[in-house]
N, C-alpha and C positions, 0 to 999 in steps of 0.2 A: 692455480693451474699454470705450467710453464707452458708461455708459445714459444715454438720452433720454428727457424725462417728453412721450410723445404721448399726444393726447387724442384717442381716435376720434372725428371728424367731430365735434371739439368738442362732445361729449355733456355737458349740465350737470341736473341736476337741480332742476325748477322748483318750481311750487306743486303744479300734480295731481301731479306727481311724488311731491310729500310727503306730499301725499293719503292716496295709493295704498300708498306704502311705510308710512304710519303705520297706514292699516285692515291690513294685511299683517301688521305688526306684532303688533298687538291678537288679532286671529284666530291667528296663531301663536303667541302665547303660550297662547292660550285654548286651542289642539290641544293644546300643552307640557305644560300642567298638566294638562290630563283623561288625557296618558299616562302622566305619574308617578304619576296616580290608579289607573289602572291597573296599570300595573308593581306598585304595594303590593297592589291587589287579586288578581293573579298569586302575587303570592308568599304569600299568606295562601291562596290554594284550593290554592298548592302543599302546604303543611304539613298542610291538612287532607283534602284530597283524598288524598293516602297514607295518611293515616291512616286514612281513611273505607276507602279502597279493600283495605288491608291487613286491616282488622277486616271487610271483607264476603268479602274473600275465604277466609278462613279460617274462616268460620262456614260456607262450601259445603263443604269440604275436610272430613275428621275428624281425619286424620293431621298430624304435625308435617313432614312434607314438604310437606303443600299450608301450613302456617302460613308455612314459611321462604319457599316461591313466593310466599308473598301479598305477604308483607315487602318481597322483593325488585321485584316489582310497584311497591309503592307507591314503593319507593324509588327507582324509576324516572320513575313519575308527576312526584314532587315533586320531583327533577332537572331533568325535561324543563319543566316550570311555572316554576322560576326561571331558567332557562336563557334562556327563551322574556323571562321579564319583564328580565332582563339585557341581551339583545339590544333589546331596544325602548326599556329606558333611557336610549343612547347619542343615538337622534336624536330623541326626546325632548328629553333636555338641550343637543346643537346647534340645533335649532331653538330653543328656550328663552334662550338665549344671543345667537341671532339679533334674536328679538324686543326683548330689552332693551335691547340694545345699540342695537338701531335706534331704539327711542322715544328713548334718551338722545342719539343722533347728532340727531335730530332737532330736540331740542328744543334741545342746546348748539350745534349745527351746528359739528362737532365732526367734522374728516374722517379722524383716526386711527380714534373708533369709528366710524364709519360703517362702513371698513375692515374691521375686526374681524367689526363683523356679518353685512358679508356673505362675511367668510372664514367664522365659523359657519353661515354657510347652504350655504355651497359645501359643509363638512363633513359637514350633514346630508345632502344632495344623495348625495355620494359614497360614503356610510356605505350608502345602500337601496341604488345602485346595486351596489356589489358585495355588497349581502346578495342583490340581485334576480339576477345572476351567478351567486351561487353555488347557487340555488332551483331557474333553468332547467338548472345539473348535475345538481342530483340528479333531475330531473324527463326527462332525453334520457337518465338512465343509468338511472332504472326503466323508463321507455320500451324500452330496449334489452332491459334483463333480465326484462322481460315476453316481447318478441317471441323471444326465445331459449329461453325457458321453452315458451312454445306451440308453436316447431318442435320443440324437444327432446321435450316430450311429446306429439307426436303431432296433438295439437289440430287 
């Protein structure tokens, strides 16, 4: 099969064009980096947020069964905290990837990166999309086991 390089309705990139892509650029890096700021800040209330939580819990409790609950608490916290800053790492660093790539397409005009940059933005793009996917699942399937729950008991 022969591929053809068509250009939609000869689309080219002019000056606002570079404008636009270069402030796009700036601002998505600027998002980039305040999320990796984040993500570190995720994973340090992960470590201590368990910790904190396991030692408050177990100071309610007397018993070494509420200790081991508490543990187990916290060890769930600071799972769910790096889990959470893991997840946001990803398009974080697509976006990130985007941004650079496009100031340097920019400035070498340079259409391999150009390319790249905006395969990483499609990447990010695609990364929320199916995280947002998978959100409104579990969100129509608590929806469900709510309304089953309220006939089930009577409600």
């Amino acid at each position: 099969m022969e591929q053809t390089n068509q250009n939609l309705f000869d689309l080219q990139i002019d000056h606002q064009s570079i404008s636009q892509l270069n402030e796009a650029a700036k601002w998505g890096k600027f998002l980039a980096i305040m999320g990796f700021i984040f993500c570190g800040l995720f994973v340090v209330i992960a470590l201590f947020a368990g910790t904190f939580m396991a030692s408050m819990m177990s100071g309610f409790g007397g018993s070494e069964a509420a200790g081991v609950g508490a543990a187990m608490g916290g060890g769930i916290i600071t799972f769910a905290y790096i889990l959470i800053a893991l997840i946001y790492f990803f398009p974080c660093l697509y976006l990130f990837n985007f941004s650079t790539k496009m100031q340097a397409a920019l400035r070498s005009n340079q259409q391999d990166t150009l390319n790249t940059s905006f395969r990483n933005l499609k990447s990010c793009f695609k990364f929320l999309g199916i995280l947002m996917i998978i959100g409104l699942c579990f969100w129509v399937l608590a929806i469900i086991i709510a309304v089953a729950a309220a006939i089930g008991g009577g409600v």
